[in-house]
N, CA, C and O atoms as a CHARMM CRD file, in Angstrom:
* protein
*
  244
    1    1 UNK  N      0.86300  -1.16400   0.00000 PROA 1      0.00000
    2    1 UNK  CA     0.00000   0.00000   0.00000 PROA 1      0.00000
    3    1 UNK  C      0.91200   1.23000   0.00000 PROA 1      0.00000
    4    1 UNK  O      1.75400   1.38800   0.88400 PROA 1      0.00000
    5    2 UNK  N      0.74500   2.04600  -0.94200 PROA 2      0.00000
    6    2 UNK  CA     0.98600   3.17100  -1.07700 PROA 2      0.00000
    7    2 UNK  C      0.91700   4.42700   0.15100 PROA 2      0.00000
    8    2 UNK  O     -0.09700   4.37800   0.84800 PROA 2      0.00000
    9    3 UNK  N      1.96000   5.59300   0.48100 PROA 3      0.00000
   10    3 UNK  CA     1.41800   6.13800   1.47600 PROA 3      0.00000
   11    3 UNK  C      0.30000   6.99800   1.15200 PROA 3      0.00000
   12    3 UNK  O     -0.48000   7.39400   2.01800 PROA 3      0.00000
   13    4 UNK  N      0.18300   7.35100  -0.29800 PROA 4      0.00000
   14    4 UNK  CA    -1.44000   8.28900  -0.47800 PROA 4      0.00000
   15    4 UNK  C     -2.30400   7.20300  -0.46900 PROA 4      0.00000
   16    4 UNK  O     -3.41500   7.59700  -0.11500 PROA 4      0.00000
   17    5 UNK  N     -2.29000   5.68600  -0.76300 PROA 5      0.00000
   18    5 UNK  CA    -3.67700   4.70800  -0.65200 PROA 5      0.00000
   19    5 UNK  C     -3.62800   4.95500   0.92900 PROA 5      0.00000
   20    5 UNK  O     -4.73100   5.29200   1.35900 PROA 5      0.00000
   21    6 UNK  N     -2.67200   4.87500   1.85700 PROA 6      0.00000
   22    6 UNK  CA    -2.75200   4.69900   3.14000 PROA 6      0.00000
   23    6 UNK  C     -3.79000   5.86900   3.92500 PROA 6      0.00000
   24    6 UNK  O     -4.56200   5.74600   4.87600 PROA 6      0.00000
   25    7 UNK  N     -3.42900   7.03000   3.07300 PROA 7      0.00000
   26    7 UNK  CA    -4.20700   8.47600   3.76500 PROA 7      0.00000
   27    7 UNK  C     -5.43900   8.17900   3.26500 PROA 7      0.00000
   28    7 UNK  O     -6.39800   8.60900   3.90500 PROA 7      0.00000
   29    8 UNK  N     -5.66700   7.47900   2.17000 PROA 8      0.00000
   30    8 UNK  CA    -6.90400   7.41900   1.69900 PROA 8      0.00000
   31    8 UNK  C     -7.84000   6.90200   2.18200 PROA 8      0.00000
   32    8 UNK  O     -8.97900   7.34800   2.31900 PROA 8      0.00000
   33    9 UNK  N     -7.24800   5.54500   2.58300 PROA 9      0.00000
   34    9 UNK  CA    -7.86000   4.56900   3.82900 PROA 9      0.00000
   35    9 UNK  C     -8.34800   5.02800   4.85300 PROA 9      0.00000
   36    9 UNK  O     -9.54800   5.08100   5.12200 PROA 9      0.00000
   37   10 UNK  N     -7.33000   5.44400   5.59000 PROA 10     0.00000
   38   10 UNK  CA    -7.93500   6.25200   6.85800 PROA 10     0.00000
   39   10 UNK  C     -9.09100   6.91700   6.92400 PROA 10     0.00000
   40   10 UNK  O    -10.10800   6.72000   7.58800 PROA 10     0.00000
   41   11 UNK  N     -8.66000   8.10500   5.78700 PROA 11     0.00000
   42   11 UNK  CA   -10.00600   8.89900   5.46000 PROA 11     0.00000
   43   11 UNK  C    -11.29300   8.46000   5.59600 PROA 11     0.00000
   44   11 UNK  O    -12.15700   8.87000   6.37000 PROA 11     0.00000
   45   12 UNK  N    -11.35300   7.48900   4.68200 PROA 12     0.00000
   46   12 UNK  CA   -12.79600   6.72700   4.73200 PROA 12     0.00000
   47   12 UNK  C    -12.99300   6.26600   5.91600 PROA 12     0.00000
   48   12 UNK  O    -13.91500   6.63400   6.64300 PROA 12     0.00000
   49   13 UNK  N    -11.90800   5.18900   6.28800 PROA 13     0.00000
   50   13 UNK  CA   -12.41300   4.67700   7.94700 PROA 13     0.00000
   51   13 UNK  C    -12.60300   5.77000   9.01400 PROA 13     0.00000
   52   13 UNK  O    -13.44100   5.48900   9.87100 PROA 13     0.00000
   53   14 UNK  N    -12.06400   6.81600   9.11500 PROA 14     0.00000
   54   14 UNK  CA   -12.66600   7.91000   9.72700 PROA 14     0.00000
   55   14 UNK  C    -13.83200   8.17600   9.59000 PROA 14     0.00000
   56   14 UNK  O    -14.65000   8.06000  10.50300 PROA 14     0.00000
   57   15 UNK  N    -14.19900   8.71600   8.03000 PROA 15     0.00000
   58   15 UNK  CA   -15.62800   8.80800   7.54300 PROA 15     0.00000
   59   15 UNK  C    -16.86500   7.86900   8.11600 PROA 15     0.00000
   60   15 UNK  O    -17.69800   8.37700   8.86700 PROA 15     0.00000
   61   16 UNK  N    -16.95000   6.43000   7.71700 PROA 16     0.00000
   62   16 UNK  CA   -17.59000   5.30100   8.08400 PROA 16     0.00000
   63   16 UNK  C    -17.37700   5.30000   9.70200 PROA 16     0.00000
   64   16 UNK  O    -18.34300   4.72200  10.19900 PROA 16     0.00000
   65   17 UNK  N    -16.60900   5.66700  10.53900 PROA 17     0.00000
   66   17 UNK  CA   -16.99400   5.81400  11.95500 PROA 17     0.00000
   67   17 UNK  C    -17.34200   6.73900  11.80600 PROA 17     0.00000
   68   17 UNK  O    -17.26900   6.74400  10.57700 PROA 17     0.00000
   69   18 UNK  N    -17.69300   7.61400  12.03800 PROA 18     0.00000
   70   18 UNK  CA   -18.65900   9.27200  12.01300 PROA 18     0.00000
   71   18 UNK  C    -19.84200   8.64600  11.45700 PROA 18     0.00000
   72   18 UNK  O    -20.73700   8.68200  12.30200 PROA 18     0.00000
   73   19 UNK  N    -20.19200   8.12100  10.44700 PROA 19     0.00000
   74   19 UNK  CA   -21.34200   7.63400   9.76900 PROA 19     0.00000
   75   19 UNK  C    -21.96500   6.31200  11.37200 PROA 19     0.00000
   76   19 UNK  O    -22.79800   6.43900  12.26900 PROA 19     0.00000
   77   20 UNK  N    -21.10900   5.31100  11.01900 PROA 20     0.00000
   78   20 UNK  CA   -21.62200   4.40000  12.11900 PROA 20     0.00000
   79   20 UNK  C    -21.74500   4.90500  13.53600 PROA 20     0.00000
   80   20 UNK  O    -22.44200   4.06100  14.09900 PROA 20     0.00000
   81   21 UNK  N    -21.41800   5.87000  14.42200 PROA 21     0.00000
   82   21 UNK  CA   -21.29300   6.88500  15.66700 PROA 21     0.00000
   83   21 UNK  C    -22.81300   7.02500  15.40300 PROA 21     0.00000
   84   21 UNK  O    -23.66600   6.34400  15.97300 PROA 21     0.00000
   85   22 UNK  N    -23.13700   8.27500  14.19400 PROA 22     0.00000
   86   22 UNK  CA   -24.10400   9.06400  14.13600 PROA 22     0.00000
   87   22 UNK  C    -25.24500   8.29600  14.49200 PROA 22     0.00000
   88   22 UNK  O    -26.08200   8.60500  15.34000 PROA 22     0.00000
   89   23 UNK  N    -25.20600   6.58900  13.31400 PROA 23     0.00000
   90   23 UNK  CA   -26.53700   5.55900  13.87900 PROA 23     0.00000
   91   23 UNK  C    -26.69200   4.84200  14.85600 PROA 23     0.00000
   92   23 UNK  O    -27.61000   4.04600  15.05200 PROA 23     0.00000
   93   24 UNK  N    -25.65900   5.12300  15.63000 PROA 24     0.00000
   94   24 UNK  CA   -26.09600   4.53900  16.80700 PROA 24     0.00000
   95   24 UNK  C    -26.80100   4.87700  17.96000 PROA 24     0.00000
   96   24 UNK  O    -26.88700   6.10100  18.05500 PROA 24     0.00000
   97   25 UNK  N    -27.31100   4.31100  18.82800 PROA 25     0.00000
   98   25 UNK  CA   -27.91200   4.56000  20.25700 PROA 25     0.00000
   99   25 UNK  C    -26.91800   5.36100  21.26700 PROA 25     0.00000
  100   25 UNK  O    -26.25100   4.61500  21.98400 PROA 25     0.00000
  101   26 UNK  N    -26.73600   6.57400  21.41800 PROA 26     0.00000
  102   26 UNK  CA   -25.57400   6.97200  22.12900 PROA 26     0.00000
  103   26 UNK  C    -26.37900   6.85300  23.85600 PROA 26     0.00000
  104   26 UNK  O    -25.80700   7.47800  24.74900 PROA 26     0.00000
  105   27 UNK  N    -27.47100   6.17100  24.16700 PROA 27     0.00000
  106   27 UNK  CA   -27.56400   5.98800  25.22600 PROA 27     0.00000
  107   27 UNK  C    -27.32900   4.61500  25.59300 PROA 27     0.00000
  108   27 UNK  O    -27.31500   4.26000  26.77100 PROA 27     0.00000
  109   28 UNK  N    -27.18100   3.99400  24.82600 PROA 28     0.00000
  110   28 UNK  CA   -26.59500   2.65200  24.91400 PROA 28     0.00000
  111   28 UNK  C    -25.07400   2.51800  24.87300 PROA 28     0.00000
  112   28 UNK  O    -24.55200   1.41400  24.71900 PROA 28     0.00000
  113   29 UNK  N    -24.35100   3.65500  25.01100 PROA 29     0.00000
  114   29 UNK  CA   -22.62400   3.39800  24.74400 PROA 29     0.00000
  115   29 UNK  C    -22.34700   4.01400  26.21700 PROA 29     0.00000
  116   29 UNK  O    -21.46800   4.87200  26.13700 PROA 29     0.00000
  117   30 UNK  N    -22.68700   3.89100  27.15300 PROA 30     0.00000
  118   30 UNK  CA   -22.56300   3.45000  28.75100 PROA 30     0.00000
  119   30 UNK  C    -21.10700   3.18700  29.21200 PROA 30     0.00000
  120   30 UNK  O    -20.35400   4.01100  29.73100 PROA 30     0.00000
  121   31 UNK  N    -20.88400   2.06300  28.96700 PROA 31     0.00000
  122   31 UNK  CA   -19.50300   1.04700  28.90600 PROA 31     0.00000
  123   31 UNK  C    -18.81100   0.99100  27.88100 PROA 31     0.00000
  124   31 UNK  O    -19.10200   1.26600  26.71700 PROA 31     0.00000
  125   32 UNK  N    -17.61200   0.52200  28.46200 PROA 32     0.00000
  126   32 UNK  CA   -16.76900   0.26400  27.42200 PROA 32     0.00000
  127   32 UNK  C    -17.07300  -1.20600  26.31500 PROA 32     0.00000
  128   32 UNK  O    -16.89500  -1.44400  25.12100 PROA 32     0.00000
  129   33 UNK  N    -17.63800  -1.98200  27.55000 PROA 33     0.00000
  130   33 UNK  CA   -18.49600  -3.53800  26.87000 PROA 33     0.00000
  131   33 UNK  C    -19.45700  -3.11500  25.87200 PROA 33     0.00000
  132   33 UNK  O    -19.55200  -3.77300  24.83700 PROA 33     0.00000
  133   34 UNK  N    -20.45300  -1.71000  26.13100 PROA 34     0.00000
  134   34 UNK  CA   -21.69700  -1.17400  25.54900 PROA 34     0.00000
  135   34 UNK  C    -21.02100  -1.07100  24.26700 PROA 34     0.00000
  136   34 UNK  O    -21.27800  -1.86900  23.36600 PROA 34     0.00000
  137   35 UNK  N    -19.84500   0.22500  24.07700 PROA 35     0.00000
  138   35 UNK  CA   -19.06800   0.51700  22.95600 PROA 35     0.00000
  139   35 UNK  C    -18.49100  -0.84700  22.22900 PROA 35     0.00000
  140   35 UNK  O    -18.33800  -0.81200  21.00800 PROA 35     0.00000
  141   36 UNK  N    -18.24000  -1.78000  22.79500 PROA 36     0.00000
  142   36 UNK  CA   -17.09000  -2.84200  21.95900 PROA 36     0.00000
  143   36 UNK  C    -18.29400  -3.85900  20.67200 PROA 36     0.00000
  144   36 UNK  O    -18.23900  -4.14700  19.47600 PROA 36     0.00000
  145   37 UNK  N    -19.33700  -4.11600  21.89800 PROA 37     0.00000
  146   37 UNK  CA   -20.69100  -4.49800  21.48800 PROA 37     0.00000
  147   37 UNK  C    -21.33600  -3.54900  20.15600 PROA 37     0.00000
  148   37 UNK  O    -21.56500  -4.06300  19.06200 PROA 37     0.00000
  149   38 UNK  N    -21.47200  -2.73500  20.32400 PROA 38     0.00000
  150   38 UNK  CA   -22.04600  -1.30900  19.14500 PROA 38     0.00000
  151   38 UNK  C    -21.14100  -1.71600  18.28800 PROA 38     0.00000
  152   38 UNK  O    -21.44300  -2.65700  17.55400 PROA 38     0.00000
  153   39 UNK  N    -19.92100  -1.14900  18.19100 PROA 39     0.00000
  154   39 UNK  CA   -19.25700  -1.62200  17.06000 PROA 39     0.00000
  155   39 UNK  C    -19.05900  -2.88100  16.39700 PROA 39     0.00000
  156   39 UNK  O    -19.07100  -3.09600  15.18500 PROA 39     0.00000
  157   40 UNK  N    -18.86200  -3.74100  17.40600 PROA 40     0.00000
  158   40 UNK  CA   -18.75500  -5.42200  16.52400 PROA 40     0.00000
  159   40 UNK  C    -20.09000  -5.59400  15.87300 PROA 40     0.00000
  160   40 UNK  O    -19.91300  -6.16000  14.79400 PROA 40     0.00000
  161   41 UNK  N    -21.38200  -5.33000  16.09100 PROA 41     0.00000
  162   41 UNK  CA   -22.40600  -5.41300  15.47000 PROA 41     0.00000
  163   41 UNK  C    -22.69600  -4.47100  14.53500 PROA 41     0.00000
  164   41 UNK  O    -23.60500  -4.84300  13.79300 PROA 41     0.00000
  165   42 UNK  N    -22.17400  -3.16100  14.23900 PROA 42     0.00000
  166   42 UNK  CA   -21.84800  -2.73800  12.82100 PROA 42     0.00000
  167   42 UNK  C    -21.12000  -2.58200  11.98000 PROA 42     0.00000
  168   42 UNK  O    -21.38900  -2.08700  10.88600 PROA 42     0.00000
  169   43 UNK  N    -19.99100  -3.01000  12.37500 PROA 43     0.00000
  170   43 UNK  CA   -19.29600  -3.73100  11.60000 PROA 43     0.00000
  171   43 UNK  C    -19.64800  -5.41700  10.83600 PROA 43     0.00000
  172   43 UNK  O    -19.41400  -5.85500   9.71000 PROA 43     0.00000
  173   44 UNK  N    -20.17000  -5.90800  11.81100 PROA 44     0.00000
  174   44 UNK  CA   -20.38200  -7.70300  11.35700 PROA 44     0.00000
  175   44 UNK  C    -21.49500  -7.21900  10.47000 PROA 44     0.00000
  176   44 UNK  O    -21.45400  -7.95900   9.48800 PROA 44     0.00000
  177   45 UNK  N    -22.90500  -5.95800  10.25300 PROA 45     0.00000
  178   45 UNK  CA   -23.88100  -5.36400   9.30400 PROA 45     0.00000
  179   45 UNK  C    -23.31900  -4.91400   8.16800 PROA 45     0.00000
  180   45 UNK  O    -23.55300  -5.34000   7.03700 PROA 45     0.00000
  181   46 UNK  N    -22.46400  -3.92200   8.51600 PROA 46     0.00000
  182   46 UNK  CA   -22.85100  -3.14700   7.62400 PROA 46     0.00000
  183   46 UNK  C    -21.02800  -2.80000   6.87500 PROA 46     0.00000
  184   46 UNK  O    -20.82500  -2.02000   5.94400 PROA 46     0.00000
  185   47 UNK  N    -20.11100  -3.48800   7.48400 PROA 47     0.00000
  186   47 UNK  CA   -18.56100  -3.04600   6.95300 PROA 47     0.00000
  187   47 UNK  C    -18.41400  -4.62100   5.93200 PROA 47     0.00000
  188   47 UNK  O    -18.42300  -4.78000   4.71100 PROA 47     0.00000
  189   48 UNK  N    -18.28800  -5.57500   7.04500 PROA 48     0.00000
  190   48 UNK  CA   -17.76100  -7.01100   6.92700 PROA 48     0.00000
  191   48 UNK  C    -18.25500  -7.42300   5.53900 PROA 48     0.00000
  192   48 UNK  O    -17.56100  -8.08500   4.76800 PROA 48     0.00000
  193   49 UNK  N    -19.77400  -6.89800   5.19800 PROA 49     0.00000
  194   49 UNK  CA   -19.93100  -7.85800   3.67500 PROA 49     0.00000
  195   49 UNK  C    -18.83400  -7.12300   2.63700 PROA 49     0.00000
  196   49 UNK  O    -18.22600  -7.76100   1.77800 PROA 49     0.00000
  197   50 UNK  N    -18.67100  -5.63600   2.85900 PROA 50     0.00000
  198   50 UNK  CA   -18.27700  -5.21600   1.93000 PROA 50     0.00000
  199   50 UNK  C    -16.51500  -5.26400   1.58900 PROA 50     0.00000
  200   50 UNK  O    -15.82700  -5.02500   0.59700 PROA 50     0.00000
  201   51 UNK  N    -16.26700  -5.67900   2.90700 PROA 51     0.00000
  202   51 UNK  CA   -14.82200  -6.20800   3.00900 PROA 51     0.00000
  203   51 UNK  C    -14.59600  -7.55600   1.96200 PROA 51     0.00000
  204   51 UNK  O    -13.71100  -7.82200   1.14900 PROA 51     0.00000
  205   52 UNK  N    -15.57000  -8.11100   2.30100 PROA 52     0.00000
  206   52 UNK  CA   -15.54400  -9.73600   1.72700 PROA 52     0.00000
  207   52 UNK  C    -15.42300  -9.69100   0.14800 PROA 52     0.00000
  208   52 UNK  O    -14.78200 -10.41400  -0.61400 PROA 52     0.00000
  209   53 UNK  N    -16.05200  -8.86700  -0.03500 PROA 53     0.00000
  210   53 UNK  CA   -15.31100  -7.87300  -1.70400 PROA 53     0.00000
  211   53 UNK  C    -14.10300  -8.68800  -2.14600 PROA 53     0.00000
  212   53 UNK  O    -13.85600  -9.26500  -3.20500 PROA 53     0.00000
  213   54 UNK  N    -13.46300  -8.56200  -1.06500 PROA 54     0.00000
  214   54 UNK  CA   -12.09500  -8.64600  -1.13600 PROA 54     0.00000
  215   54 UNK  C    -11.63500 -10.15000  -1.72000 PROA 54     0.00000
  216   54 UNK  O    -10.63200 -10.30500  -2.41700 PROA 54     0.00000
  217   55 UNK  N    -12.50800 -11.19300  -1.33100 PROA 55     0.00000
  218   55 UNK  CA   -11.74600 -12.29900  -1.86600 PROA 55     0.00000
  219   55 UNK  C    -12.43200 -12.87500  -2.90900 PROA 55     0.00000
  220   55 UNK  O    -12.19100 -13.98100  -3.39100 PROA 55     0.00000
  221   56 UNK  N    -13.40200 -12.01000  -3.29100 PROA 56     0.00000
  222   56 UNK  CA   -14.24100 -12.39100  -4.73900 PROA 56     0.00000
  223   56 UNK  C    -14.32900 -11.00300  -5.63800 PROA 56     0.00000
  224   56 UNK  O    -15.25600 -10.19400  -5.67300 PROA 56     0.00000
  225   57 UNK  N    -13.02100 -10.98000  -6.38300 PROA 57     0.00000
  226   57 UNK  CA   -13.04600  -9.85200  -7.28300 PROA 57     0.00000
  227   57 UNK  C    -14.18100  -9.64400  -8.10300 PROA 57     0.00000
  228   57 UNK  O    -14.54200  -8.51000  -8.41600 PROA 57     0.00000
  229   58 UNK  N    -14.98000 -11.05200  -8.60400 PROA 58     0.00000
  230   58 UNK  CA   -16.08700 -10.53100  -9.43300 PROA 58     0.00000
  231   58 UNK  C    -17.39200 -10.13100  -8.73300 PROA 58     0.00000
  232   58 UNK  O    -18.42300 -10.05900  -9.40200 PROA 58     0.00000
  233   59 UNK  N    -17.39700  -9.83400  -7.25500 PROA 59     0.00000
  234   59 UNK  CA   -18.46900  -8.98000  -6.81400 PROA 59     0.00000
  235   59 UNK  C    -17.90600  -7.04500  -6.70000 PROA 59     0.00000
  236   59 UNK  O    -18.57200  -6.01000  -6.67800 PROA 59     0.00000
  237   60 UNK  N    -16.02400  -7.37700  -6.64000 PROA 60     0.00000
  238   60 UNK  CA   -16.19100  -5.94400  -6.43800 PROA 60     0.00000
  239   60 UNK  C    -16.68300  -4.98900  -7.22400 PROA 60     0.00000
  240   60 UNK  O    -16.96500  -5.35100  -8.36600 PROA 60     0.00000
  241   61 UNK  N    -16.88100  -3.80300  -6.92600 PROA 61     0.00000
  242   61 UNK  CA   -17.13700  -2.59200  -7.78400 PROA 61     0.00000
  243   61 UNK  C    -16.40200  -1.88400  -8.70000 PROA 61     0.00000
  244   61 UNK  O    -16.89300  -0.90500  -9.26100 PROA 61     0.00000
């Protein structure tokens, strides 16, 4: 990876947390268990299929 693919990366994963933050229940992020929980479950929704991209080039975009 390139260091501009690297800034690029980030970017987005910055982005996509701000996006995933915004939908969440912020009265449910209590704990640190509350927070670890929130995220593993939007990620396993809404990141993970699109990761999986990854090992079947003929679904990527």
């Amino acid at each position: 990876m390139t260091p501009l693919e690297r800034l690029e990366l980030e970017a987005c994963i910055n982005r996509a947390s701000e996006i995933l933050y915004k939908n969440a229940d912020p009265d449910s992020l209590e704990t640190l268990e509350d927070i670890e929980t929130a995220v593993r479950e939007q990620v396993l929704e809404n990141v993970s299929p699109q990761i999986a991209r990854l090992g079947a080039p003929s679904l990527a975009p």
